[in-house]
ROGUTI-54702 format. One record per residue: residue number from 1; x, y, z of N, C-alpha, C in turn. Coordinates in steps of 0.05 Angstrom, whole numbers. Layout:
N
NUM; X; Y; Z; X; Y; Z; X; Y; Z
...
END
This chain:
255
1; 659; -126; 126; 652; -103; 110; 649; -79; 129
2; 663; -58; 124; 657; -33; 140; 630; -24; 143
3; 626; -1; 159; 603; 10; 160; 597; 36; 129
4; 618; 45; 121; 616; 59; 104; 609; 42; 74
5; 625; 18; 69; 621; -6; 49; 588; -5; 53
6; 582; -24; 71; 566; -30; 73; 539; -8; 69
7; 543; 14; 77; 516; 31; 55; 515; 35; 32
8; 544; 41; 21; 554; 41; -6; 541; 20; -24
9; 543; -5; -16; 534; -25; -31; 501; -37; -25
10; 497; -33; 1; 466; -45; -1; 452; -26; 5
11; 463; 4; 16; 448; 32; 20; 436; 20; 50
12; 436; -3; 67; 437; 6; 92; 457; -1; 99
13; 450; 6; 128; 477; 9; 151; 472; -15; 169
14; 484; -18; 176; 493; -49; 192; 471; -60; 211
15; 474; -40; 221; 442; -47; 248; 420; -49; 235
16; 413; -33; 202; 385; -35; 204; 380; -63; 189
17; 405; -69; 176; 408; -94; 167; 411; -129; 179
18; 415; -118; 208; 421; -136; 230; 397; -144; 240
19; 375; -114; 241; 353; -112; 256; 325; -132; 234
20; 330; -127; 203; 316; -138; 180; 322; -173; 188
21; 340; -176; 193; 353; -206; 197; 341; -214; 214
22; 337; -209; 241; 328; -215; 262; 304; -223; 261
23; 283; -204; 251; 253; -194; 244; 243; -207; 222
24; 266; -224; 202; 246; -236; 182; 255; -265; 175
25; 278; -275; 202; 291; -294; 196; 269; -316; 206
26; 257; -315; 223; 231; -342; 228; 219; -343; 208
27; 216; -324; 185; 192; -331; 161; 205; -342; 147
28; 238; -344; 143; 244; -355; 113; 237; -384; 109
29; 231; -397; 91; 219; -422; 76; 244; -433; 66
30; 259; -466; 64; 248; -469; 94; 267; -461; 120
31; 261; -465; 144; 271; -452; 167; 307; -448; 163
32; 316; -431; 174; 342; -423; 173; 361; -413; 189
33; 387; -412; 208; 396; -397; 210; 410; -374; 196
34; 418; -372; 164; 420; -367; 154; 405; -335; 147
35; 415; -310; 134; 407; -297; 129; 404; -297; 97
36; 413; -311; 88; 424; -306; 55; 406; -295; 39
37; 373; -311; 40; 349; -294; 24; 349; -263; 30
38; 349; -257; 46; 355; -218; 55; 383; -208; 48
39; 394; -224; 44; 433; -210; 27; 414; -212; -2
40; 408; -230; -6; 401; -240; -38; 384; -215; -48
41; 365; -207; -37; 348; -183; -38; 357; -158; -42
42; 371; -160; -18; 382; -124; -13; 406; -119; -37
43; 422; -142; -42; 443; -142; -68; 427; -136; -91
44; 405; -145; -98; 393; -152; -128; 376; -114; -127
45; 364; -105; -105; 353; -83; -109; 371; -52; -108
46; 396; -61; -90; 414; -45; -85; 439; -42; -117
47; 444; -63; -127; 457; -64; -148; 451; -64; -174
48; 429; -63; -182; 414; -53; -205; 416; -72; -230
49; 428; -93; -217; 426; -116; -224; 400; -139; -240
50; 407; -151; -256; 388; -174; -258; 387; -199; -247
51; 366; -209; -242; 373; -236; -218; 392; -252; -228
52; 404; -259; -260; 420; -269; -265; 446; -262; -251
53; 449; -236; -259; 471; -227; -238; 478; -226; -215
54; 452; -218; -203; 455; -221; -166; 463; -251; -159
55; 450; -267; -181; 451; -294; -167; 492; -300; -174
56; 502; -302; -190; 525; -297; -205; 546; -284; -182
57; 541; -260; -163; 552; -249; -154; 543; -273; -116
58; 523; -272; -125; 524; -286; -92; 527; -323; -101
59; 539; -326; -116; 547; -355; -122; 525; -378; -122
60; 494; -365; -129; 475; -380; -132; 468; -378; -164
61; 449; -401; -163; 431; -397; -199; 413; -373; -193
62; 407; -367; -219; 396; -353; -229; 347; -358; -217
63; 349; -379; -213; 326; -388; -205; 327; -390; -163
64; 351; -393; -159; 354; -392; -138; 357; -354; -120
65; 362; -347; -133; 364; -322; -134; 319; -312; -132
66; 310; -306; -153; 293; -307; -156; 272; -312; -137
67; 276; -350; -129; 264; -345; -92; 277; -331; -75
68; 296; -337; -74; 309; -311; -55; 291; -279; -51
69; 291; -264; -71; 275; -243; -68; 247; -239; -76
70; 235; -257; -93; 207; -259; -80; 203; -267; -56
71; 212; -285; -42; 211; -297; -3; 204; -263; 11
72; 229; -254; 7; 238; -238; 26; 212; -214; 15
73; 203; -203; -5; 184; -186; -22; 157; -193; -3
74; 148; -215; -3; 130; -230; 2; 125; -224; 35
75; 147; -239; 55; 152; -231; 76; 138; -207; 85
76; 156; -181; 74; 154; -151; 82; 126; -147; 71
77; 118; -150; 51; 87; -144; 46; 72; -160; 66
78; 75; -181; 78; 49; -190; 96; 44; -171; 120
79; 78; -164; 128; 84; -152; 151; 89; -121; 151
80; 74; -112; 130; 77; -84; 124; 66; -51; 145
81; 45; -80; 157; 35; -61; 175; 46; -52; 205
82; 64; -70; 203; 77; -67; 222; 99; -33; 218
83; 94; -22; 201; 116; -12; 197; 99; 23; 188
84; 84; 12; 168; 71; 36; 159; 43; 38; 169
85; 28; 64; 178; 6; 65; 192; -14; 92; 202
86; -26; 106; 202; -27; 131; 202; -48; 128; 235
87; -34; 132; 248; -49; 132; 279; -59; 156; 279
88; -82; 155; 287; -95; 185; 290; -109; 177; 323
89; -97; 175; 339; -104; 174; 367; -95; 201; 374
90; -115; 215; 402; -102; 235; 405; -77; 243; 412
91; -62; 220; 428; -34; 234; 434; -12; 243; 398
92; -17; 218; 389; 3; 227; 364; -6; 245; 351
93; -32; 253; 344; -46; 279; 328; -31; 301; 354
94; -19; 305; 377; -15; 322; 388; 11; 328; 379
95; 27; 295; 381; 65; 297; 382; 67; 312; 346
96; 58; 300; 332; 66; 302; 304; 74; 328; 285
97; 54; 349; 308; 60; 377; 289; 81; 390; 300
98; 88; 373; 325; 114; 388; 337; 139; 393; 323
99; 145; 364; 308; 170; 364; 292; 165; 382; 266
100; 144; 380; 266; 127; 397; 238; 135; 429; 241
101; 128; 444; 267; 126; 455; 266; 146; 475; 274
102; 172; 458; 272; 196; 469; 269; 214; 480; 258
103; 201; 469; 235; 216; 476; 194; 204; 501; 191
104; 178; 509; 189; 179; 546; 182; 162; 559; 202
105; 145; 547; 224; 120; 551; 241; 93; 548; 225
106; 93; 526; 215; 60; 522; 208; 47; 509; 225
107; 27; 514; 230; 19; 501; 254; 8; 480; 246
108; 0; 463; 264; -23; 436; 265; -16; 415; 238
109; 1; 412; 224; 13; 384; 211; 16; 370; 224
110; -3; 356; 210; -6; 323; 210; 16; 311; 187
111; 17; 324; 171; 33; 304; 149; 32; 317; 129
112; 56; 307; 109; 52; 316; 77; 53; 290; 53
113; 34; 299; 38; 24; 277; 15; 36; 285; -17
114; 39; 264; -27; 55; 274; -53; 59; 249; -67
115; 53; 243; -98; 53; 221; -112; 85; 221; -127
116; 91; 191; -130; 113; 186; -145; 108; 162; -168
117; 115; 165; -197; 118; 141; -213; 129; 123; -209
118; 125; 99; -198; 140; 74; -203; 147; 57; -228
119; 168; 57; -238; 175; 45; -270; 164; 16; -272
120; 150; 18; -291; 158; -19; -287; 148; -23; -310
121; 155; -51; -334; 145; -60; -354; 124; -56; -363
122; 113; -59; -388; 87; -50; -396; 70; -82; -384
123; 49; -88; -381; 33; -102; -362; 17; -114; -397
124; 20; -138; -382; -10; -150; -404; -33; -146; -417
125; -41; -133; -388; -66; -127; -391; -64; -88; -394
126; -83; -79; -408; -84; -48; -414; -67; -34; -409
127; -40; -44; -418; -20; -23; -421; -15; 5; -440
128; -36; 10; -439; -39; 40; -447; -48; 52; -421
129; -58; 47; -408; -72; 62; -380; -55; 69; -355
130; -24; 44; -370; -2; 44; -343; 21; 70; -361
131; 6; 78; -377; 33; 101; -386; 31; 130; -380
132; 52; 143; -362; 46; 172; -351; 44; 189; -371
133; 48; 216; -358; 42; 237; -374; 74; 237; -387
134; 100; 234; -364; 113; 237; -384; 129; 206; -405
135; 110; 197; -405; 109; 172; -430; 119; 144; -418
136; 125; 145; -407; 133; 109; -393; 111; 98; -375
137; 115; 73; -373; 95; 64; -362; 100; 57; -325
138; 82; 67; -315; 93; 68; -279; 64; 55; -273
139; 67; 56; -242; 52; 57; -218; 44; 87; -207
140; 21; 102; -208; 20; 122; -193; 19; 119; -155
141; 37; 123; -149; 41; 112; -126; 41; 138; -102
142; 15; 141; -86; 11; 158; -70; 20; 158; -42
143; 42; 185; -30; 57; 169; -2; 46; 192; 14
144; 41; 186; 35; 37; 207; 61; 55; 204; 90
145; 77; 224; 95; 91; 222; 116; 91; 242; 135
146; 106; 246; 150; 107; 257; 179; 133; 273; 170
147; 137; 297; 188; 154; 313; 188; 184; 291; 199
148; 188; 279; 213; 205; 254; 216; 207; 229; 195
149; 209; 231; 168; 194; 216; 148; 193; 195; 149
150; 168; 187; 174; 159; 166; 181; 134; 160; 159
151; 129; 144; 140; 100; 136; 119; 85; 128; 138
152; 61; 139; 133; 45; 141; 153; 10; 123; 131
153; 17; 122; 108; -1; 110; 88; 15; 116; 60
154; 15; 84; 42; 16; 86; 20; -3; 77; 0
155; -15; 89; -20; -26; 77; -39; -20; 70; -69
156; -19; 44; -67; -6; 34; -95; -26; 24; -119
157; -59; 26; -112; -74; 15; -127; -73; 32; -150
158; -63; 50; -159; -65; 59; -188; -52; 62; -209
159; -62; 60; -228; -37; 64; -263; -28; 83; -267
160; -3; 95; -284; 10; 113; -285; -15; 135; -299
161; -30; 131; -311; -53; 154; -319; -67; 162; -313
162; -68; 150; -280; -87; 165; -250; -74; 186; -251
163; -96; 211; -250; -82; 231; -236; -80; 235; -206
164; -69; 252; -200; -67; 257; -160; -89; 262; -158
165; -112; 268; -163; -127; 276; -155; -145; 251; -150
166; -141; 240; -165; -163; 215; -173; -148; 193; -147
167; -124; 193; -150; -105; 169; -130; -121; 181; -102
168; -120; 208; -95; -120; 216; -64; -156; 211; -65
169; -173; 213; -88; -200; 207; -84; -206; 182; -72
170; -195; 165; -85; -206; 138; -85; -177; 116; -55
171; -170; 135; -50; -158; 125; -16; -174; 129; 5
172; -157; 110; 24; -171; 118; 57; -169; 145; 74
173; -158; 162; 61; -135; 190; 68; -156; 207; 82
174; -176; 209; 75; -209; 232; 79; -219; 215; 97
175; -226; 195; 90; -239; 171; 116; -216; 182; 136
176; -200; 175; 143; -180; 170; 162; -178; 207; 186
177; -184; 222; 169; -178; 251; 174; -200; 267; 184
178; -229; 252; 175; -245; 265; 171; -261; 255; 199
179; -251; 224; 202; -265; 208; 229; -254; 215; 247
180; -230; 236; 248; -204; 240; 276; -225; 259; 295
181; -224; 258; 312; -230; 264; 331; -226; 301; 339
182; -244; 312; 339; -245; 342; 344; -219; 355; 329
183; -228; 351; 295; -205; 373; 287; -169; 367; 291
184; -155; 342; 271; -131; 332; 274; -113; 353; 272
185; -126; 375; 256; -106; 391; 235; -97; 380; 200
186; -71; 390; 197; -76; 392; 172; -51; 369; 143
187; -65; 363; 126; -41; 346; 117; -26; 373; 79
188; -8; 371; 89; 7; 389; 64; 3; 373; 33
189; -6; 392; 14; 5; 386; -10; 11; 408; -31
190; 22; 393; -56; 27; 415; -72; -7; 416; -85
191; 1; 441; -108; -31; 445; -121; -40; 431; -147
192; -26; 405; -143; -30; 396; -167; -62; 368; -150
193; -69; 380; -116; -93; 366; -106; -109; 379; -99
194; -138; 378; -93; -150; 393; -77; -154; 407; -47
195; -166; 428; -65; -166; 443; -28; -192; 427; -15
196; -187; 423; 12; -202; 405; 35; -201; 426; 63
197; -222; 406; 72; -222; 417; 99; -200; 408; 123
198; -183; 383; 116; -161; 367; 129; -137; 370; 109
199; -136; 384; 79; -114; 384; 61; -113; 408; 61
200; -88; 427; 62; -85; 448; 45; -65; 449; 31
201; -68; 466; 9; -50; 462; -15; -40; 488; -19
202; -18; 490; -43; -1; 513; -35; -9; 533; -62
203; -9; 563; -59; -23; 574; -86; -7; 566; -119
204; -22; 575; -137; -10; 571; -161; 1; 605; -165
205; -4; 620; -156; 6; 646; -152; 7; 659; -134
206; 23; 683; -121; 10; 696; -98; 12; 728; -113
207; -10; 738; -87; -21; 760; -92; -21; 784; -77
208; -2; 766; -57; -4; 794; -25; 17; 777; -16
209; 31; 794; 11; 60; 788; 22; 52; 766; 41
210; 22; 765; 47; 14; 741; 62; 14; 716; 48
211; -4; 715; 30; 1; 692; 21; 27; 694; 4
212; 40; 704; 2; 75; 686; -12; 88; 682; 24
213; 88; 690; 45; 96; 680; 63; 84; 649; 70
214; 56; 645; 65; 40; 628; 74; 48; 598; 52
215; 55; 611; 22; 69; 593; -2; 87; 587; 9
216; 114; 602; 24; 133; 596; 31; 147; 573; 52
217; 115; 583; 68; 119; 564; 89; 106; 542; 82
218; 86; 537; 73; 77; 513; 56; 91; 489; 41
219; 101; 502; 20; 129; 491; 9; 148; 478; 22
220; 160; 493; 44; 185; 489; 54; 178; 464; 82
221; 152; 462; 85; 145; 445; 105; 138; 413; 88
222; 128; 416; 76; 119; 393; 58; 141; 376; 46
223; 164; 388; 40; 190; 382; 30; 190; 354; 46
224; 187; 350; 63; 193; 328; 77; 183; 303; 63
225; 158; 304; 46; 153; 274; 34; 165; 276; 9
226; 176; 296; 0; 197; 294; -25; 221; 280; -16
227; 230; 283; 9; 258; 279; 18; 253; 247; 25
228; 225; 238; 28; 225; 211; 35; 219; 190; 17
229; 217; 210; -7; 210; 200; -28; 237; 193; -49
230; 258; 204; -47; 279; 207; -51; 297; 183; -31
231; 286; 187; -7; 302; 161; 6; 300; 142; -8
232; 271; 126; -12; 266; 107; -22; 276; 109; -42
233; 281; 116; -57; 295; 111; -87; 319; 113; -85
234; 334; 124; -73; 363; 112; -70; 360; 88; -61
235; 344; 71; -36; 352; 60; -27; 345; 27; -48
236; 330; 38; -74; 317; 20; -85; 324; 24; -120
237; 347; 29; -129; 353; 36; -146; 357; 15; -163
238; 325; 11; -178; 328; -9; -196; 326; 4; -225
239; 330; -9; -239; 328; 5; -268; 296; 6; -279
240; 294; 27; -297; 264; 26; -307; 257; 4; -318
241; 237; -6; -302; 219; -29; -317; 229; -64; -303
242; 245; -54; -287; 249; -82; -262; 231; -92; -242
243; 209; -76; -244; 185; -77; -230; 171; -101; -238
244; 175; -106; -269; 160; -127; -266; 162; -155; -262
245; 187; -155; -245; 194; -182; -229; 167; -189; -198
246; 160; -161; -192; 140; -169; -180; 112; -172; -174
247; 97; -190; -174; 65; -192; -186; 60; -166; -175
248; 43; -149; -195; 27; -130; -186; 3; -131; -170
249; -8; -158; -173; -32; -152; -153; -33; -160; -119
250; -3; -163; -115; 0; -165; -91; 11; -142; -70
251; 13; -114; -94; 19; -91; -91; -13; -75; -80
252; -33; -84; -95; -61; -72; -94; -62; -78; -76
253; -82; -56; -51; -95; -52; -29; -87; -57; -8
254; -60; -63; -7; -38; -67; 18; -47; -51; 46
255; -47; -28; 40; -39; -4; 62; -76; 12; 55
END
């Protein structure tokens, strides 16, 4: 398969796919040379597929399929931390606003925060509480990244009828910011959160040439957890409501 195929169809590229293989091939159940549970995965989330199908297309059952990508689901959630993490030591509170502060000159970013709906089935239990504002039923799912859209913390503990405000209350985000060490600087959002002494948010109007410069640059810096937010969903293009192939409470309090 080419290198171009190959994003086309599983949306990554060969190495990072080589590198997933490498990194999660001692965990698969039972032992393997074999990669096939991580093809089985990356096909079933990349193709928008149902596991009947993925399994169909990779010449397995439909139950065989199924372990296949819970294994591999399971895997990456134990090992999640390996990956996502918000270091607030002083050297990276120094490196971080650099790339930051390239996009318009805002100074001292730390990061930008911004919530996205995750689709998924209506849930057993109080599925009225999992339905958004605009009517389906999600995950309010809170992301915070780095001007390099590196996730730096995700929060998945809430229903689609959390508001942002309520998701960024009841996270580690304030703990984390507030314990940094002599003043981290600052994390971006839009104004749909509060103003903080480690958050700032961008006006609902401006009123002087300063602040629409200061909106401007606000905006245009923050862009970055939209753009990573957008990765992920290309790279995860399942249809609404395929979510609930995976237990939700193994989603709670991850990160």
């Amino acid at each position: 398969m080419s290198e171009g195929l190959c994003v086309r169809r599983l949306h990554f590229s060969k190495e990072v796919i080589s590198h997933l293989c490498e990194m999660l091939q001692g965990d698969f159940q039972p032992r393997s040379t074999s990669c096939r549970p991580l093809s089985v995965a990356l096909k079933f989330n990349a193709r928008r597929l149902f596991q009947a199908g993925t399994g169909d297309m990779c010449n397995i059952t439909q139950n065989a399929a199924r372990v296949c990508i819970q294994q591999v689901t399971e895997i990456i959630f134990r090992r999640v931390s390996e990956f996502i993490g918000c270091d607030m030591s002083p050297a990276r509170q120094r490196e971080r606003p650099i790339a930051s502060h390239r996009i318009t000159g805002f100074p001292r970013v730390q990061g930008a925060v911004d919530g996205t709906h995750v689709p998924l089935k209506a849930p057993r239990h109080a599925p009225v509480t999992h339905i958004n504002r605009k009517r389906f039923h999600s995950l309010n799912v809170m992301i915070l990244c780095d001007a390099d859209l590196q996730i730096m913390n995700v929060n998945v503990d809430h229903r689609g009828s959390a508001h942002d405000t309520f998701v960024l209350r009841h996270s580690n985000l304030e703990d984390s910011f507030t314990r940094a060490q002599q003043g981290p600087g600052w994390v971006l959002s839009d104004e749909g959160y509060p103003l903080k002494p480690w958050l700032m948010t961008s006006y609902h109007r401006t009123n002087s040439a300063a602040q629409e410069r200061y909106y401007h640059a606000c905006v245009c810096t923050r862009q970055v957890v939209e753009r990573t937010i957008g990765v992920l969903e290309s790279c995860f293009r399942t249809d609404r409501g395929e979510l609930c192939s995976t237990r939700l409470s193994k989603w709670r309090g991850l990160w």
